[in-house]
ROSEDREN-325047 format. One record per residue (C-alpha): x, y negated, z negated. Coordinates in nm, 2 decimals, always signed. Layout:
BEGIN
+--------+--------+--------+
!      X !      Y !      Z !
+--------+--------+--------+
!      X !      Y !      Z !
...
+--------+--------+--------+
This chain:
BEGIN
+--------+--------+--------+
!      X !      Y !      Z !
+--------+--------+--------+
! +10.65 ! -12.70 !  -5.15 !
! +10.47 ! -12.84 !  -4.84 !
! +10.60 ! -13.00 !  -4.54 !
! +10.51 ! -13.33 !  -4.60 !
! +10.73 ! -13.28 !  -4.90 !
! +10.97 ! -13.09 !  -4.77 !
! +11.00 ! -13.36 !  -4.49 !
! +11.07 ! -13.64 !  -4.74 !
! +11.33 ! -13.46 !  -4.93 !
! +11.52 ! -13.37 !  -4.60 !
! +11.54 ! -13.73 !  -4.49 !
! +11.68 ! -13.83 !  -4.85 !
! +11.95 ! -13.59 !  -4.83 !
! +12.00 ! -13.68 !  -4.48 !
! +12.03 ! -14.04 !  -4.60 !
! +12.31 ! -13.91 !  -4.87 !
! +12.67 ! -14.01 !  -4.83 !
! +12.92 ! -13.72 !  -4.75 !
! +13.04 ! -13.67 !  -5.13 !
! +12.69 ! -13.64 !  -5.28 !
! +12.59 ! -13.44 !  -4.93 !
! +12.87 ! -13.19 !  -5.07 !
! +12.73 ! -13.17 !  -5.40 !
! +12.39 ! -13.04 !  -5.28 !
! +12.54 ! -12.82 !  -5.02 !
! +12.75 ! -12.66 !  -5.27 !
! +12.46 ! -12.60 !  -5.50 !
! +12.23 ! -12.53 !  -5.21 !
! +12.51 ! -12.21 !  -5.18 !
! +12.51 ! -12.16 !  -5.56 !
! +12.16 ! -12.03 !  -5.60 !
! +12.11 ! -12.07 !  -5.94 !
! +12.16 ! -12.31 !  -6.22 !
! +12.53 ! -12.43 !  -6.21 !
! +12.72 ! -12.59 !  -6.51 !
! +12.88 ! -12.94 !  -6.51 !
! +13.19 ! -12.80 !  -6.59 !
! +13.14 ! -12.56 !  -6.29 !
! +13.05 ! -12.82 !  -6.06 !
! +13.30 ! -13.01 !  -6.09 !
! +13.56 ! -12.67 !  -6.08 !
! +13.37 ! -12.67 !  -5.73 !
! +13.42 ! -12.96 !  -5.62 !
! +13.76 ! -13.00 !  -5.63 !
! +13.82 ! -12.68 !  -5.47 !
! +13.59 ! -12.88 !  -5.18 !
! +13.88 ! -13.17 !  -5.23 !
! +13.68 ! -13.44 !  -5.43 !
! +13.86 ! -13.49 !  -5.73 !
! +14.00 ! -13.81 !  -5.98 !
! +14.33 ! -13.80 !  -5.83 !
! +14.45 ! -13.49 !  -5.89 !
! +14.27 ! -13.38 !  -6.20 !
! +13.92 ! -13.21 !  -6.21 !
! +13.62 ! -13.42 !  -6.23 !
! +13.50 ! -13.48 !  -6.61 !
! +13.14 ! -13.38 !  -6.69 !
! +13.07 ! -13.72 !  -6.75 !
! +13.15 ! -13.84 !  -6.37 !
! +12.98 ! -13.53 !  -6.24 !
! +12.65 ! -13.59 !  -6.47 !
! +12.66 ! -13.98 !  -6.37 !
! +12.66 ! -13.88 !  -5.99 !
! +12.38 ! -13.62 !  -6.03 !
! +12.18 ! -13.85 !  -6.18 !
! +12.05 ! -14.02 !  -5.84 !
! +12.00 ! -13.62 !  -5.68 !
! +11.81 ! -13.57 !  -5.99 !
! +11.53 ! -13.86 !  -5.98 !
! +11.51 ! -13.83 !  -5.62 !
! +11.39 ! -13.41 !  -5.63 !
! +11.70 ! -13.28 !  -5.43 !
! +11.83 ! -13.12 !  -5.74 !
! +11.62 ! -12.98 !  -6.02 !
! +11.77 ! -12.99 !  -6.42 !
! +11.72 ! -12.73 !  -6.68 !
! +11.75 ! -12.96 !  -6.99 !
! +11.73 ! -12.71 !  -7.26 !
! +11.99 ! -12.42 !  -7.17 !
! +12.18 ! -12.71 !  -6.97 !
! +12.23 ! -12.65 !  -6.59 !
! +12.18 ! -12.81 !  -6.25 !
! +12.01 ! -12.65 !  -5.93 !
! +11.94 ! -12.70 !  -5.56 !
! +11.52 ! -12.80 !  -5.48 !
! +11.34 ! -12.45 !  -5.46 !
! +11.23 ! -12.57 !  -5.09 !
! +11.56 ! -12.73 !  -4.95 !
! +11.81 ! -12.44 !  -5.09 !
! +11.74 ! -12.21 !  -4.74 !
! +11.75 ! -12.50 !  -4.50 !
! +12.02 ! -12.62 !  -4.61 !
! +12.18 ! -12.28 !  -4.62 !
! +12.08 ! -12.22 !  -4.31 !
! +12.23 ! -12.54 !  -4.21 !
! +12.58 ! -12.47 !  -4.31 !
! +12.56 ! -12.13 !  -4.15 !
! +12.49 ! -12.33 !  -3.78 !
! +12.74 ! -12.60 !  -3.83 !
! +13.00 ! -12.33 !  -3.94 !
! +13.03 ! -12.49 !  -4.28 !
! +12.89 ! -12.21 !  -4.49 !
! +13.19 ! -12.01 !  -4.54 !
! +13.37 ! -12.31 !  -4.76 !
! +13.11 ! -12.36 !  -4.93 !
! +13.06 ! -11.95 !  -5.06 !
! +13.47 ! -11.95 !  -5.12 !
! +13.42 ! -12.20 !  -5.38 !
! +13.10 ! -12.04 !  -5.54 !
! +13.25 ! -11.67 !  -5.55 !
! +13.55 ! -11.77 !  -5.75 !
! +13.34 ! -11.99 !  -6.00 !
! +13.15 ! -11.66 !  -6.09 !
! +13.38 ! -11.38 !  -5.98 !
! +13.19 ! -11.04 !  -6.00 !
! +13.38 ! -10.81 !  -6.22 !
! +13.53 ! -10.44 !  -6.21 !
! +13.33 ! -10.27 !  -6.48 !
! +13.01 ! -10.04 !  -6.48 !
! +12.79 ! -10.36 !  -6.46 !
! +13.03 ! -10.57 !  -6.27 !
! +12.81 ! -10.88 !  -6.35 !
! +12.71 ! -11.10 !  -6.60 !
! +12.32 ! -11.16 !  -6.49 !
! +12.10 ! -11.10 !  -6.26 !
! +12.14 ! -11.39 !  -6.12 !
! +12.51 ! -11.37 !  -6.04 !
! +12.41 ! -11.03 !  -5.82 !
! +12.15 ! -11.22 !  -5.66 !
! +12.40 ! -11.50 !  -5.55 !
! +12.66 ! -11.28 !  -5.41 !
! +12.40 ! -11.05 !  -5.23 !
! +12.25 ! -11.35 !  -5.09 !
! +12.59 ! -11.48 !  -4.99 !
! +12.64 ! -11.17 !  -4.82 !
! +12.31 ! -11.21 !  -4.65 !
! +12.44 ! -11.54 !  -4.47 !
! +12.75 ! -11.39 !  -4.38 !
! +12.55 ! -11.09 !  -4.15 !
! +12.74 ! -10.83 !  -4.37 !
! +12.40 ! -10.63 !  -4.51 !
! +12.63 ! -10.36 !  -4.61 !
! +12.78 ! -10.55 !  -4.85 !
! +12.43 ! -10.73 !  -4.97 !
! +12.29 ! -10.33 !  -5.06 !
! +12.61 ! -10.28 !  -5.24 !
! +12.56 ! -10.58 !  -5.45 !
! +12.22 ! -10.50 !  -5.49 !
! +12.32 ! -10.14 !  -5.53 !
! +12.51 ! -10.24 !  -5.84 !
! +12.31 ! -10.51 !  -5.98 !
! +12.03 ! -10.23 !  -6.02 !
! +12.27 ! -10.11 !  -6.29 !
! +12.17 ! -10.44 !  -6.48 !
! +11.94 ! -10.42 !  -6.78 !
! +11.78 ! -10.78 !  -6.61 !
! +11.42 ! -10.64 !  -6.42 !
! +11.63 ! -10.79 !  -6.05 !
! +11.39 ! -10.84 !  -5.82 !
! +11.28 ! -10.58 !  -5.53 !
! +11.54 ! -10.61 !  -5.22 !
! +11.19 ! -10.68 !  -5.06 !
! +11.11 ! -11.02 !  -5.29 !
! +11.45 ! -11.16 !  -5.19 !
! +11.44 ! -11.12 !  -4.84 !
! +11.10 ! -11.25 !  -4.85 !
! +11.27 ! -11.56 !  -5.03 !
! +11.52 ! -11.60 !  -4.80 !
! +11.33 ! -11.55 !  -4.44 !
! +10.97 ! -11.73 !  -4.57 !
! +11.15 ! -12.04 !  -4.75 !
! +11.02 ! -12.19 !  -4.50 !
! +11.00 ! -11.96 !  -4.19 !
! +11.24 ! -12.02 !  -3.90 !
! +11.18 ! -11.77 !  -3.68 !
! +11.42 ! -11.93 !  -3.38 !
! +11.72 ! -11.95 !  -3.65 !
! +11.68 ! -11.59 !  -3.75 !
! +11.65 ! -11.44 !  -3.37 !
! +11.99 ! -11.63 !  -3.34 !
! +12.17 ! -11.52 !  -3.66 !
! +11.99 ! -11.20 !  -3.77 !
! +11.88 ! -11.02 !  -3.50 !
! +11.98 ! -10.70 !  -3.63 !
! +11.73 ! -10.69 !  -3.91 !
! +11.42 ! -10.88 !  -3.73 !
! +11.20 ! -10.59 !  -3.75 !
! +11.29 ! -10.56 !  -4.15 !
! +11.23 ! -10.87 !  -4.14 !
! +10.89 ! -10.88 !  -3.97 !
! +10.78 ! -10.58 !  -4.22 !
! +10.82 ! -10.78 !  -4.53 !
! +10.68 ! -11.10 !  -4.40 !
! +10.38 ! -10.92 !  -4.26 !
! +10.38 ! -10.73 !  -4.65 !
! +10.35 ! -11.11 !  -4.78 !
! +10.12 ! -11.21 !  -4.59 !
!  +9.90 ! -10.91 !  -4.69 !
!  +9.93 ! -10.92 !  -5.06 !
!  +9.92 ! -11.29 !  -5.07 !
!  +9.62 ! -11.29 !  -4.78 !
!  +9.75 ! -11.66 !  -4.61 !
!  +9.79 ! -11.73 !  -4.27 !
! +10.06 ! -11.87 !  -4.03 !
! +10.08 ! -11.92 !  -3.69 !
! +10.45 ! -11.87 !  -3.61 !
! +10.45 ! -11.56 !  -3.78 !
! +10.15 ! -11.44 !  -3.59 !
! +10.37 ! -11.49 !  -3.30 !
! +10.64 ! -11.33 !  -3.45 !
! +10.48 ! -11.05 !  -3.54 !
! +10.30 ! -11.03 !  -3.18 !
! +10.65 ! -11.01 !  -3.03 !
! +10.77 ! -10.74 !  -3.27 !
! +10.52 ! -10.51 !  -3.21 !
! +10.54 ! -10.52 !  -2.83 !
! +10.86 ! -10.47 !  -2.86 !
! +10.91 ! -10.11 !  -2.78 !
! +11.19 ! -10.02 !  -2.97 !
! +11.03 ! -10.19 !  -3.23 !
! +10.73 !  -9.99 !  -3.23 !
! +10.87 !  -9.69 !  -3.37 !
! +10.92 !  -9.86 !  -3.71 !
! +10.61 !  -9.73 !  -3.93 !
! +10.60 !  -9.97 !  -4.24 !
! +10.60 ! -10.30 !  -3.98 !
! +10.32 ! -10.17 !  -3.77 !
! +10.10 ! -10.06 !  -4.08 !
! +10.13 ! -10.36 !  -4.26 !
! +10.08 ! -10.58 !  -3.95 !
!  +9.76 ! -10.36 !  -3.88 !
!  +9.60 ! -10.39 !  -4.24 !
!  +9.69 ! -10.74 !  -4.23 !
!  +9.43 ! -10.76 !  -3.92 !
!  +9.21 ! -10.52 !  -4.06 !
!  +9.13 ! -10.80 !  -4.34 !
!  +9.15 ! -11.09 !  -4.11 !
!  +8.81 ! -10.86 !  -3.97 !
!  +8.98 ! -10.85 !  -3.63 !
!  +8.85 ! -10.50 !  -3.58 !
!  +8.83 ! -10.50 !  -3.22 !
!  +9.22 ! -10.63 !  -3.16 !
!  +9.32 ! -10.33 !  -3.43 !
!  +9.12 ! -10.10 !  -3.22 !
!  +9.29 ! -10.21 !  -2.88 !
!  +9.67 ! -10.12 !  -3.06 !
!  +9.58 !  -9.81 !  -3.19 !
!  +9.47 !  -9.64 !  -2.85 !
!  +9.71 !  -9.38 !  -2.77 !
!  +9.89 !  -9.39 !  -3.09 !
! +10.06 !  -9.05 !  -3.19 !
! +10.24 !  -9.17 !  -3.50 !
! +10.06 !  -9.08 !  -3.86 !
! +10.07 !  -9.40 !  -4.00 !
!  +9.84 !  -9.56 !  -3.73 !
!  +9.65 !  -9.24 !  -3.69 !
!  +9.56 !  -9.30 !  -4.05 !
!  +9.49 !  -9.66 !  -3.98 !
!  +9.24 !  -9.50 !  -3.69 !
!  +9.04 !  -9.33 !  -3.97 !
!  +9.02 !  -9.60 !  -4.20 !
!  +8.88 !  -9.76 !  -3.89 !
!  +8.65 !  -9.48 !  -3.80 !
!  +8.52 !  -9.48 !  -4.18 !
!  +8.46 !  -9.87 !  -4.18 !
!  +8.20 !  -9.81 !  -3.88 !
!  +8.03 !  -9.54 !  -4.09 !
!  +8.09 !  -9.20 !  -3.99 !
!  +8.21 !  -9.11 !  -4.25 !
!  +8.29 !  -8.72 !  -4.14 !
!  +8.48 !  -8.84 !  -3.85 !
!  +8.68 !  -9.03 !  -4.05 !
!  +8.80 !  -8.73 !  -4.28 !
!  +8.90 !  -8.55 !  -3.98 !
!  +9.09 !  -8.79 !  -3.85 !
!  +9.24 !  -8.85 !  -4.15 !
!  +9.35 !  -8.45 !  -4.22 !
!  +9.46 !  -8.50 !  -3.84 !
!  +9.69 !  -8.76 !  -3.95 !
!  +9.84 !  -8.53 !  -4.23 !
!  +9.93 !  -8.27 !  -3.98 !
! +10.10 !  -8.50 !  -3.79 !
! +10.29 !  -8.66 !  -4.11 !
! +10.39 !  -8.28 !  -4.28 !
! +10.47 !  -8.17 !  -3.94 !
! +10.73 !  -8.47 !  -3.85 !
! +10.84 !  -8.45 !  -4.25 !
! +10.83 !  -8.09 !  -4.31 !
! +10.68 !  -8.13 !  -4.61 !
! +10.37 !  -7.93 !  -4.68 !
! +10.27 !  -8.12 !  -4.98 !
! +10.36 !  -8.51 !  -4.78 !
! +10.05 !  -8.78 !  -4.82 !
+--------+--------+--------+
């Protein structure tokens, strides 16, 4: 989804009155395709009820209908279900996370699908990627690997741990609201994004930045899989001269190697080998593992 059209949907659900505000928010925290019948269990727990009985499916249904037409909710006719728009679900998220709001919202989502004691302890995939990424708003990343952790167990193919962050951090970017809430894992999160932007070979100038601050960062410096990636990504850019400027004085293997694939991209080809064996040492030596590559 683009701006422009990301734009327009935000001022719709803006425009929204506070109930049907709460339907997309709660789906927005839901992840996934949600049920009528599980909506409505939802929002009553959120206080919006007939009376003091549940909401039918019928009532529900007949106020989705509007969310639906306008793109703020996306249906799944077939199998039946209702889901937050691909490219609101993280800004509003996010949201509900600054106004302090979040935390009602993933109450009433955790006990509509309640993870279970067993072996496999859920039901889908999908039920392990909502509670990890629950977990992921909340800050507690212990609890997200455990999910995950346990979700692996899950005949489903769930995604790599690196895939969902990705999801979460690049839906869109927002790199102000993630120095505020997840500073802890900004370097992971730099990694990945710098890993997307190299297997997907795009461009964007706020990550640049990003990714510029990260690396000058000196505590930051020492994590390998960030710099690499950042590097390559500038290697293909064919800003050869900037990659050359970072890697003076480097001593760890990773951007040694990166020094002989630049040495072997010039042309001397022999120099490049040594440098490259050089860069072994260095790796076996901090590793202790003779046969390391």
């Amino acid at each position: 989804m683009n701006q422009t059209q990301r734009s327009k949907l935000l001022k719709a659900y803006n425009a929204l009155p506070a109930d049907l505000q709460t339907v997309v928010n709660l789906l927005a925290v839901y992840h996934g395709y949600c049920s009528l019948t599980n909506i409505a269990k939802g929002l009553a727990g959120l206080g919006i009820k007939e009376g003091n009985r549940v909401l039918k499916s019928e009532t529900v249904k007949a106020r989705l209908r509007p969310l639906i037409a306008t793109g703020l909710l996306d249906e799944n006719a077939r199998p039946g279900g209702i889901r937050c728009a691909r490219g609101l679900i993280e800004v509003i998220t996010r949201k509900l996370v600054t106004d302090q709001e979040f935390e009602m919202y993933a109450a009433q989502v955790l006990a509509l699908n309640p993870a279970g004691i067993g072996y496999y302890r859920y039901n889908t995939s999908e039920d392990c990627i909502r509670e990890a990424r629950i977990q992921f708003y909340r800050g507690d990343y212990q609890k997200m690997q455990s999910c995950l952790d346990m979700g692996g167990r899950y005949p489903g193919n769930l995604p790599s741990h690196i895939d969902l962050y990705a999801s979460w951090f690049l839906n869109p970017s927002d790199v102000e609201w993630f120095q505020q809430h997840h500073s802890l894992i900004l370097k992971e999160l730099a990694g990945y994004a710098a890993l997307h932007q190299l297997v997907f070979l795009y461009r964007q100038p706020e990550l640049d930045a990003f990714f510029l601050q990260q690396l000058q960062n000196g505590e930051d410096r020492s994590n390998p899989a960030f710099n690499r990636w950042y590097l390559e990504l500038k290697v293909l850019r064919g800003e050869w001269d900037e990659v050359a400027a970072m890697l003076v004085g480097v001593e760890q293997p990773e951007m040694l190697a990166i020094e002989a694939m630049m040495t072997f991209l010039v042309g001397d080809h022999a120099e490049a080998c040594r440098r490259y064996e050089n860069a072994l040492a260095v790796l076996r030596k901090l590793t202790g593992q003779r046969a390391n590559y």
